[in-house]
N, C-alpha and C positions, 0 to 999 in steps of 0.2 A: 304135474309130473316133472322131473328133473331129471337131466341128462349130467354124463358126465363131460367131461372137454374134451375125451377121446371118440362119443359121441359124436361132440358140434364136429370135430374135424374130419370124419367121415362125409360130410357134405360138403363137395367141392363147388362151391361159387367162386364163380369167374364175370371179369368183365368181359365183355363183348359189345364189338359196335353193327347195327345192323347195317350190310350190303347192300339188302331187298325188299322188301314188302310188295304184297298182292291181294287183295280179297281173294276168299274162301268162301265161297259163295255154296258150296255142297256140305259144309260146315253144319254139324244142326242147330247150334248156337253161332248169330253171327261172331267170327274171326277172320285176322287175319296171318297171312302164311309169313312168316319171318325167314331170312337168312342172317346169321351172324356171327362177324368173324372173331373166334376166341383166340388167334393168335398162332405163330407157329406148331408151339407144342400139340396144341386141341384142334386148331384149322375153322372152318365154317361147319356150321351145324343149323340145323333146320326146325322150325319148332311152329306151332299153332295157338295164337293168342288169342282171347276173346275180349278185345282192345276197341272194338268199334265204337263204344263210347265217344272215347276221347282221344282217337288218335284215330287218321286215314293213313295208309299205304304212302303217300309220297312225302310224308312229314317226317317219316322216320327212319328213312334213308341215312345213315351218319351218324345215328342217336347208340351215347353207350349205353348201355343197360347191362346187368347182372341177370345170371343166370345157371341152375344147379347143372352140371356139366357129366356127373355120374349116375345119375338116374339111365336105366334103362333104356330103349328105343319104345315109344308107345304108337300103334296105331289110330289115328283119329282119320276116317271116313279114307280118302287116299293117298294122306299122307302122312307119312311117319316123320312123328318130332323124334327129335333126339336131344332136345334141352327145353327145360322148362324154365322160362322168362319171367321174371322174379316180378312181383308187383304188390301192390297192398288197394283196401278199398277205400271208394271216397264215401262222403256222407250216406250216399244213394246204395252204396255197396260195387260200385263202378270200378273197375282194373284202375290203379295208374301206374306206370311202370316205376323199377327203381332203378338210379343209374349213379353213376360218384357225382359228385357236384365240380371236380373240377376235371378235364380230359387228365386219362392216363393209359399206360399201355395196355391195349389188348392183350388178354390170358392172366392181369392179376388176380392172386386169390383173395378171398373176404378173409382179414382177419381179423 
């Protein structure tokens, strides 16, 4: 299926750097709880990743990642994400997150 570019641009990804991490241990798949700050326009926003693979809670403290910024608010178990933290799979099908390769400002968009 193909989109058009007025499509792709409908999906706002941003970078953000995470604030916080914590296990989510009421999770029904292990996760854990993200905070991450997109910048002044967008602010922090809170999201639930299922990253326990290959990331614990106090490694990713500082870490930028990408993530879709106008999705909806979704419920998961108590807490509401409000962004979905962008990632791809490894061989195994395991999360790894995406992020720029080199630091830049918080709240750029992907283009």
């Amino acid at each position: 299926m193909t989109i058009s570019f007025d499509d792709f641009l409908k999906v706002d990804v941003r970078v953000g750097r995470i604030t916080r991490a914590e296990p989510f241990p009421e999770a029904r798949k292990p996760a854990i709880k993200l905070w991450v700050d997109f910048g002044p326009e967008i602010g922090e926003r809170k999201s639930s990743a299922q990253i326990t693979r290959h990331y614990r809670p106090e490694e990713l403290v500082g870490r930028q990642v990408l993530g879709v910024v106008n999705f909806p608010p979704r419920q998961i178990g108590p807490v509401m994400s409000e962004v979905l933290v962008l990632g791809v799979p490894d061989a195994e099908g395991e999360v790894v997150l995406i992020g720029p390769g080199h630091e830049v400002p918080e709240g750029g968009r992907l283009f």
